[in-house]
N, C-alpha and C positions, 0 to 999 in steps of 0.2 A: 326671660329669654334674651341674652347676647346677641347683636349683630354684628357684621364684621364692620372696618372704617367704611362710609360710602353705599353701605349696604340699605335700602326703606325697609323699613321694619314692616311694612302694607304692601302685601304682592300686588304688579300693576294687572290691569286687565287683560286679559289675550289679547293682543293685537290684530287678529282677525276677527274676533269676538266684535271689540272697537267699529272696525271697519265693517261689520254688519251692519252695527247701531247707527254708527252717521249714512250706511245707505238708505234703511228703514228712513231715519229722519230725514236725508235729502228726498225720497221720493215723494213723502207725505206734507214737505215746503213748498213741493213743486207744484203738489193739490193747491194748496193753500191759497199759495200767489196766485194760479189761476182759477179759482173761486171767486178771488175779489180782485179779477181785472188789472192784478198785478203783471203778468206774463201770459205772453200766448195769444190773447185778445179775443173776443166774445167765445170763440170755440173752445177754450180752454175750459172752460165753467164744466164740462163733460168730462175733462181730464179722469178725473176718478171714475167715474162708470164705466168707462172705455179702459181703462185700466185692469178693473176686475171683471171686465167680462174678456178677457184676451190674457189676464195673466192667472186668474182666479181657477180655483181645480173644480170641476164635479165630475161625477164617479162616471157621468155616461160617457167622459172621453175616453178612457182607459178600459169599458166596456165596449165600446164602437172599434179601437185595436183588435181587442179580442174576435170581435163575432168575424168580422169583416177580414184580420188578418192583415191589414197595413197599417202599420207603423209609421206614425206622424212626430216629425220631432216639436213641432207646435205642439203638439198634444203630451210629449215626452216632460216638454219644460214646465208643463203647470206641474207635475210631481217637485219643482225644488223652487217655482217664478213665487207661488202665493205669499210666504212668512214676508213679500215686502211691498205688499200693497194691501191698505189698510180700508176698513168700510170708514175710519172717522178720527178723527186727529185725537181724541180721547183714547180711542184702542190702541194706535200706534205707539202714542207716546206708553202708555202703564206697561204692554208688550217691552217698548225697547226698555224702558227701568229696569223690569222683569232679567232681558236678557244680557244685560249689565251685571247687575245685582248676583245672577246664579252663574253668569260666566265666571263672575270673579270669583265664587267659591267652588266652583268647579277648578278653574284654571289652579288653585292653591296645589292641589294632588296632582292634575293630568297636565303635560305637554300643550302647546296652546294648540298645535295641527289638529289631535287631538280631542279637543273641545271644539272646534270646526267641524271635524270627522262627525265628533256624536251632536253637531248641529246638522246639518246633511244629510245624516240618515234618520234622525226624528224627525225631519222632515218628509222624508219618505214614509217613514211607518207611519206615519200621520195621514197621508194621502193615502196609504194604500189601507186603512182601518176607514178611513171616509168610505173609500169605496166600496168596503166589504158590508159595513154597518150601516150608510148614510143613504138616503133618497136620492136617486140619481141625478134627480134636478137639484140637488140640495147646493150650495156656494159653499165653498171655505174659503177664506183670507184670511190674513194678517197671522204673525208670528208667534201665536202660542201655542201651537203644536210642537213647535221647537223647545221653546223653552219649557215648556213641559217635558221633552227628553233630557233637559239639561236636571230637570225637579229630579227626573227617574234616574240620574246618575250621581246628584246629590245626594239623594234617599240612601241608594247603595254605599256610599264610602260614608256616610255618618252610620249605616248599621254597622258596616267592618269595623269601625273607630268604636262605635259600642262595644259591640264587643272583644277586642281587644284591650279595653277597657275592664270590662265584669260589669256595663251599664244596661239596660233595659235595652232591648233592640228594635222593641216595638215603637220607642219614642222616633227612631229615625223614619216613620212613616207621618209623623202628628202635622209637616206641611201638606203635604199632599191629601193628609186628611179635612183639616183647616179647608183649601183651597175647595175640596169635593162639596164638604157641606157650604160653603158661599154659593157654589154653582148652585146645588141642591133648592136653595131658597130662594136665588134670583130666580131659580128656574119656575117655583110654586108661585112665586107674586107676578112676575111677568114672561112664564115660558121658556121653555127649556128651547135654547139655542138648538140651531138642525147640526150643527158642526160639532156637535159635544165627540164624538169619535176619534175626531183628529187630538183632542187634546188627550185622548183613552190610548190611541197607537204611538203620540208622539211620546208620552211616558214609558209606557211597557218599550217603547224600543231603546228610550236612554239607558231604562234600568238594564236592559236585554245586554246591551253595546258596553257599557261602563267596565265590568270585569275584564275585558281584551283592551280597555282603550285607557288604562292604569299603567304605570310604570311598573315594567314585568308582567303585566296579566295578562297576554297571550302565553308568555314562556311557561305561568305557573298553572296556565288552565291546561297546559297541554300535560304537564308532570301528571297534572289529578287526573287526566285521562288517559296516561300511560299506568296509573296506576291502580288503574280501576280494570 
């Protein structure tokens, strides 16, 4: 493969993609430093609890809209606040690799807006499959509901590439298969996490979103359904 003069042959990362990862990482420094009395000063060491109990989603605020009928934008912003506040600098950090890693092969096909877009609302289907699925006291944090949409729109354009190809299409599901069975056995040896939903909604809604959020794929989903 030729590139032109000046051209990287290594497409760079979305640029919003980027600027997600150094938020995810500024907030979870911010833990850090005030963990160990670096910033903030004794009341910092809270930083993180107080964080995910004010930025963190459960299903009973978006139920308490409903029954109740008012509309809280507190309560609004835990559907997009959680993917960046993390339970533990372990999660944070494999999460923002995570959303590195699949931004960038994401970003290779789609628009970086884009890959923001189908970050933002696997975000959402992530929240709103917590709620449908998940114990209403249940917590979710940290940002693998995302990037689990990003998996679900990965999956998709490696099937399209299959096949157009004449390759197996089943192979373009083998990460998210990989990924299922690791949860599966963490889950036997030490318990199935209560948030498993968010990472169930935040894929089905990448894979959902990816076909419109393709170069052309609104214009050509509308063709199949003018032609149908």
């Amino acid at each position: 493969m030729s590139h032109a003069p000046g051209e990287s042959p290594v497409n760079p990362i979305p640029p919003l993609i980027l600027a997600l990862f150094v938020l995810i990482l500024g907030v979870e420094l911010t833990f850090q430093l005030g963990a160990r009395g670096l910033a903030g000063g004794p009341q910092a060491i809270g930083w993180r609890q107080s964080a995910l109990t004010d930025f963190g989603f459960q299903g009973q605020y978006p139920t308490f809209m409903v029954e109740t009928g008012q509309i809280r934008a507190e309560y609004l912003l835990r559907f997009v606040s959680y993917p960046f506040v993390h339970g533990s600098f372990t999660q944070a950090i494999f999460a923002g690799i995570m959303l590195l890693a699949l931004g960038k092969f994401v970003g290779e096909i789609m628009a970086p807006v884009a890959v923001f877009v189908l970050f933002v609302v696997s975000t959402i289907g992530g929240a709103m499959a917590m709620w449908a699925l998940g114990g209403a006291q249940d917590w979710m944090f940290g940002a693998f509901p995302p990037v689990y949409g990003l998996i679900g729109a990965f999956t998709y354009l490696l099937y399209v590439r299959l096949g157009q190809v004449g390759g197996p299409q089943i192979q373009a599901f083998r990460l998210i298969a990989v990924l299922a069975a690791i949860q599966f056995v963490f889950g036997i040896l030490f318990g199935f996490a209560p948030d498993w939903p968010g990472d169930l909604g935040g894929f089905l809604t990448g894979i959902a979103f990816a076909p419109v959020l393709v170069p052309g794929g609104f214009s050509a989903l509308v063709d199949r359904l003018r032609q149908r």
